[in-house]
PLY file of the C-alpha trace (Angstrom):
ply
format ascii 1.0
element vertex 283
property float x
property float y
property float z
element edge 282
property int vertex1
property int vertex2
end_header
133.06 -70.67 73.14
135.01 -67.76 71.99
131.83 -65.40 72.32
134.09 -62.43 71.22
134.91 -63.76 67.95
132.47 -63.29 65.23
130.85 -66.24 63.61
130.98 -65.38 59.80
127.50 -65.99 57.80
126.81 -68.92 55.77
127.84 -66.92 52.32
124.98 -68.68 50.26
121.45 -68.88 49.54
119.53 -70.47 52.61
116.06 -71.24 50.80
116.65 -74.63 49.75
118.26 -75.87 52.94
114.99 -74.68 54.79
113.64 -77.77 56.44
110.99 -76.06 58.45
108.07 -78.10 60.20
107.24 -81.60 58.41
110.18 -81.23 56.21
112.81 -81.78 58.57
111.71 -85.56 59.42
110.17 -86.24 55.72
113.41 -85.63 54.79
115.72 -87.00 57.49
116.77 -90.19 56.44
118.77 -88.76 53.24
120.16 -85.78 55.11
121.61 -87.96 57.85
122.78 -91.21 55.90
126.40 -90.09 56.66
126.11 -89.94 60.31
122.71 -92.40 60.84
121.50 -89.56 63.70
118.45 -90.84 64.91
115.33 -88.80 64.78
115.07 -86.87 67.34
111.45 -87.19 68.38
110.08 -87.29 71.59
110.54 -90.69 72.31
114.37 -90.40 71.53
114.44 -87.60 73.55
112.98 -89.77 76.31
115.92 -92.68 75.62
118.34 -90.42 75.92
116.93 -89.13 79.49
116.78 -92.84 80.63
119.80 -93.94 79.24
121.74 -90.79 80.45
120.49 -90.97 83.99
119.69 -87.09 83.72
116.90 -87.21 86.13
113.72 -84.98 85.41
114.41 -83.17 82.50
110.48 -81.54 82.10
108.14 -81.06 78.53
109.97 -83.88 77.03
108.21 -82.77 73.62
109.34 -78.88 74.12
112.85 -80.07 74.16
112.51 -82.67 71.40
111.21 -79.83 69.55
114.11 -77.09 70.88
116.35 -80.03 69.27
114.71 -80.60 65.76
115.08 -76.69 65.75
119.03 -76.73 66.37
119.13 -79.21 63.25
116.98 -77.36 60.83
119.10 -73.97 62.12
122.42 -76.38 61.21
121.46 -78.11 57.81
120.29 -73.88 56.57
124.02 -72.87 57.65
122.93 -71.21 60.91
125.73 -72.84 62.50
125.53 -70.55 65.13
122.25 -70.57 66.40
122.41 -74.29 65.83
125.20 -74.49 68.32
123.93 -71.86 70.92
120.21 -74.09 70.90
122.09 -77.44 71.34
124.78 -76.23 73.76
122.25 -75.09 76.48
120.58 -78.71 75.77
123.40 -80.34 77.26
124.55 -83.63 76.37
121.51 -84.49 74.73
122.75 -81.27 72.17
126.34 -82.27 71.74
125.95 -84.17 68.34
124.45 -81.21 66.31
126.49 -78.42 68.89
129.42 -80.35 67.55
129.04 -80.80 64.24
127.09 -77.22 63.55
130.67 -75.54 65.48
133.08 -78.23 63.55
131.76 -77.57 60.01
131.63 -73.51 60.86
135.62 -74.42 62.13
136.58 -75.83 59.18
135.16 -73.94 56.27
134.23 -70.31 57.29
137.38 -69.81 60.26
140.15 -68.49 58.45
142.16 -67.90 61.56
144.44 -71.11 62.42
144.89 -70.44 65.94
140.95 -70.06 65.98
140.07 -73.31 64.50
142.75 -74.72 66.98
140.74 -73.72 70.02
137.54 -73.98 68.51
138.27 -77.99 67.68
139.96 -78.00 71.49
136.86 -77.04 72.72
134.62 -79.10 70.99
136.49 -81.72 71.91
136.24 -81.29 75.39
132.21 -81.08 74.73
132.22 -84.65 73.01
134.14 -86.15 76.08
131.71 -85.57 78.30
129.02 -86.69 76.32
130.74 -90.15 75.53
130.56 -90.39 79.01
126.59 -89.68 79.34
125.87 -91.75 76.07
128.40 -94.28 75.71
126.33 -96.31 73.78
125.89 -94.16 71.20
127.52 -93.73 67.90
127.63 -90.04 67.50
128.74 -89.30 70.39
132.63 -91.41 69.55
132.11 -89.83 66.25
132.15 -86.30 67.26
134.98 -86.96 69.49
137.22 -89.00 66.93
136.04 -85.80 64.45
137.31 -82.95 66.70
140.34 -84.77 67.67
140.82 -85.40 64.23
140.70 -81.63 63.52
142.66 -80.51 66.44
145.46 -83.00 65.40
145.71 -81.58 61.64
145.93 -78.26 63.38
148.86 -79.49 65.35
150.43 -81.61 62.62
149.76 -85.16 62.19
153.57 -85.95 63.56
153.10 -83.95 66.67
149.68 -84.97 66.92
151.07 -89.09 67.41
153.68 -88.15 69.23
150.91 -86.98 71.99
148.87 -90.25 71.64
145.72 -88.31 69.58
145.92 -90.50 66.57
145.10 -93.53 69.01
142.34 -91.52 70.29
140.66 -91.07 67.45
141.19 -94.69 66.09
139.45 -95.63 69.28
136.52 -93.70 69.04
135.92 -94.17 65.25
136.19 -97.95 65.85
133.66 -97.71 68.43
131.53 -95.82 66.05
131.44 -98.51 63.50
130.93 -101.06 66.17
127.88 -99.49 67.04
127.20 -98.56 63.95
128.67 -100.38 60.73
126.98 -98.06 58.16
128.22 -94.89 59.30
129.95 -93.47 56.03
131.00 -90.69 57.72
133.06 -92.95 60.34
134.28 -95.10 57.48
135.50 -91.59 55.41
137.15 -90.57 59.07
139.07 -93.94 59.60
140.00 -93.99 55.99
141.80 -90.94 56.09
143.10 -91.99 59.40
145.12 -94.70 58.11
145.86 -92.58 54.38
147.41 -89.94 57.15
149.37 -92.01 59.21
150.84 -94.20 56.24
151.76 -90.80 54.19
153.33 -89.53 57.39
155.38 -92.41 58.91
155.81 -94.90 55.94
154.00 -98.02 55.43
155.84 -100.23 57.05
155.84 -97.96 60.71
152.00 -97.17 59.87
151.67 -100.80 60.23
153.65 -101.97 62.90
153.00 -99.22 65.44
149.48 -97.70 64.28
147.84 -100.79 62.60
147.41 -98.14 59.37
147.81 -99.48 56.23
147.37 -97.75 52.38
144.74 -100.46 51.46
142.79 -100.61 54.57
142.19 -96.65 53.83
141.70 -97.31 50.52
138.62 -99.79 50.97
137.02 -97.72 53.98
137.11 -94.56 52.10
135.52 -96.66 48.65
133.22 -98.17 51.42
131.63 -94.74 52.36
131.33 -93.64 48.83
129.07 -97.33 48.08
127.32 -96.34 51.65
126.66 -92.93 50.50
127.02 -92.36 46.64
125.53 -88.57 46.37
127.58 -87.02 49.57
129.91 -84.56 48.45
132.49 -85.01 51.32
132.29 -88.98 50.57
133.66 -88.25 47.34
136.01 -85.25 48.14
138.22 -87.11 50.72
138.32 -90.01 49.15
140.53 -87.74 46.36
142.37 -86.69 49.15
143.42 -90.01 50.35
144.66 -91.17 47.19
146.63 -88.01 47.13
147.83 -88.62 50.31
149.07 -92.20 49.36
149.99 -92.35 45.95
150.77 -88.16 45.08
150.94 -87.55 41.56
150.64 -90.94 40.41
146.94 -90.91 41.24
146.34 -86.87 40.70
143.87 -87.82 37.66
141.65 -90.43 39.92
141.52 -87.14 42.97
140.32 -85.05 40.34
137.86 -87.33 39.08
136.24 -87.90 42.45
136.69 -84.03 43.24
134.79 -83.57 39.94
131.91 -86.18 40.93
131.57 -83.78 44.33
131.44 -80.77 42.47
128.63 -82.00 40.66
126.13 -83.31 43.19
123.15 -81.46 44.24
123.71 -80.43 47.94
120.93 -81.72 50.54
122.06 -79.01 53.12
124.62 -76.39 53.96
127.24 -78.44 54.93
126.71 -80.32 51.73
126.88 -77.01 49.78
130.33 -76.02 51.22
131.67 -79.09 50.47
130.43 -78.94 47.15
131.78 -75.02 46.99
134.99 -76.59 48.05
135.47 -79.47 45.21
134.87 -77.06 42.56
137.95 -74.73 43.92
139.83 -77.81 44.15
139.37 -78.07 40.39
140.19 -75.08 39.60
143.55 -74.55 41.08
0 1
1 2
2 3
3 4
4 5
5 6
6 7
7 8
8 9
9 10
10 11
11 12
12 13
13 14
14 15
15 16
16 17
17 18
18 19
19 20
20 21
21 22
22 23
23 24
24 25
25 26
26 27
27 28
28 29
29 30
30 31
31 32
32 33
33 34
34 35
35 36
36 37
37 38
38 39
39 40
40 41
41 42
42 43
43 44
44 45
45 46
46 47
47 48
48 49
49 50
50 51
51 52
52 53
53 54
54 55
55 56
56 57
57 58
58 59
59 60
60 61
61 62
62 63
63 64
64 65
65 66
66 67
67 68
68 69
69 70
70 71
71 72
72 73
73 74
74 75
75 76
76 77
77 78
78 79
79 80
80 81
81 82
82 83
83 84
84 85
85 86
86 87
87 88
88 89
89 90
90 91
91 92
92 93
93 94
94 95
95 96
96 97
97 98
98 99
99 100
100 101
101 102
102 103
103 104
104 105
105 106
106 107
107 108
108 109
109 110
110 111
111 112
112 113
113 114
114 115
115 116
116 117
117 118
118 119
119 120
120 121
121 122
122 123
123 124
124 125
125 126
126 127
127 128
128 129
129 130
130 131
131 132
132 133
133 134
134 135
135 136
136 137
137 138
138 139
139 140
140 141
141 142
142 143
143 144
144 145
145 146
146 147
147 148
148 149
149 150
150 151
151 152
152 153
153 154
154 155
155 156
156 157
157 158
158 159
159 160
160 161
161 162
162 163
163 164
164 165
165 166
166 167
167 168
168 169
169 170
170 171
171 172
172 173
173 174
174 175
175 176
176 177
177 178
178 179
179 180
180 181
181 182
182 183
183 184
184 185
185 186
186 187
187 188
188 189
189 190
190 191
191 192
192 193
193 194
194 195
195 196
196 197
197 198
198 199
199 200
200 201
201 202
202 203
203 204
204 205
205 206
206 207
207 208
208 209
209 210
210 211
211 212
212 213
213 214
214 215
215 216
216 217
217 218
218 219
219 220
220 221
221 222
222 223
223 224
224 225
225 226
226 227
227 228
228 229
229 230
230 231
231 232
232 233
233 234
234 235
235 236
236 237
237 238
238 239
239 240
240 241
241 242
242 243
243 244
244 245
245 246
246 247
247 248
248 249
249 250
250 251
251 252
252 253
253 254
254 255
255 256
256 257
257 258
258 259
259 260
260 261
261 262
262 263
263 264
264 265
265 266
266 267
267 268
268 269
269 270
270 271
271 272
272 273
273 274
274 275
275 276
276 277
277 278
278 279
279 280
280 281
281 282
């Protein structure tokens, strides 16, 4: 993945995202209510083996361990060691390789034409892990999220016009299907019908895409009750509402911007989000 481009540093303090040793798992439940990513412990590990059909994989505990060591790198903001330790892992590594690459992508890639590829590529990564893991969540969330991305890229016109929207409907339904308290999925699907509505109109939105203002409306609300202190919860469900209503809801964005400013970030994906609601407030 574009090993001659440079992956630009986390630009913040690292010390309180350290979840070294115990920490990672005494603290995993609240790091990973978004996304509800198991544990992974050597008896997921061993799930994943069986349920993948991957044969003999070898010290099932070495590469549960190579694993929790690819998260703690991603929730400090070493998104690229996070990626490079989960890549060589496979599809067993695609959910943090994924989301450690995506979250680099979106806040710390300034080049357009960068992101574009990067999001292609991940992309491509998530498909063949719904494939190994069908059943589970994360893997249709990862590939609704860098379709997503690679469709704002592209515009969201151009991006229907290609059948991408669908795709990521699809996979985000899935998701919830498998499982109904991912806020992260609900956030994603949200914006998916705020996009499509503020694009198309209402009435298309509804008759070709099965999008509709309220629908987005509730699922975005929905992840913010799922997940009250995530930052990102908060900071796209202002930019729905100013997606669907403009101006005439500008005061309720800022309000939820201003809610994500003022959480105290769990990890470094949760401090660039937070980084991210306080510019919004002060343009």
């Amino acid at each position: 993945m574009a090993k001659n481009k440079a992956w630009a540093k986390f630009p913040h303090e690292t010390k309180p995202f350290d979840y070294a040793g115990e920490k990672l798992q005494k603290n995993w439940v609240r790091l990973h209510a978004g996304d509800c990513e198991p544990f992974p412990d050597e008896t997921r590990v061993a799930a994943l083996v069986k349920a993948g059909k991957l044969g003999e994989i070898g010290d099932l505990a070495a590469l549960a361990e190579t694993l929790q060591n690819a998260w703690r790198a991603y929730h400090r903001g070493d998104f690229r060691k996070a990626f490079d330790e989960a890549r060589a892992l496979g599809p067993i590594g695609a959910s943090v390789a994924i989301k450690a690459a995506g979250i680099h992508a979106i806040y710390l890639v300034d080049d357009e034409e960068e992101q574009l590829k990067r999001f292609d590529e991940l992309a491509a990564l998530a498909e063949a892990a719904t494939r190994t893991f069908p059943e589970e969540a994360n893997t249709h969330y990862r590939r609704a999220f860098a379709l997503g991305r690679y469709s704002q890229g592209i515009s969201i016109t151009k991006a229907l016009s290609m059948g991408l929207a669908g795709k990521v409907k699809e996979s985000l339904d899935r998701t919830l299907k498998l499982a109904p308290k991912h806020a992260e999925a609900h956030t994603a699907l949200g914006l998916y019908h705020c996009e499509v509505v503020s694009k198309v109109g209402g009435m298309l939105a509804g008759l070709t895409y099965g999008a509709k203002a309220a629908t987005g409306e509730a699922l975005l609300a929905k992840a913010i009750e799922l997940t009250p202190d995530s930052p990102i919860a908060h900071i796209e469900y202002g930019n729905g509402l100013m997606l669907l209503y403009g101006d005439r809801r500008e005061d309720d964005a800022a309000a939820a911007y201003e809610k994500a400013a003022g959480l105290k970030p769990k990890d470094a994906m949760e401090k660039l989000d937070v980084e991210y609601a306080r510019a919004q407030l002060e343009d």
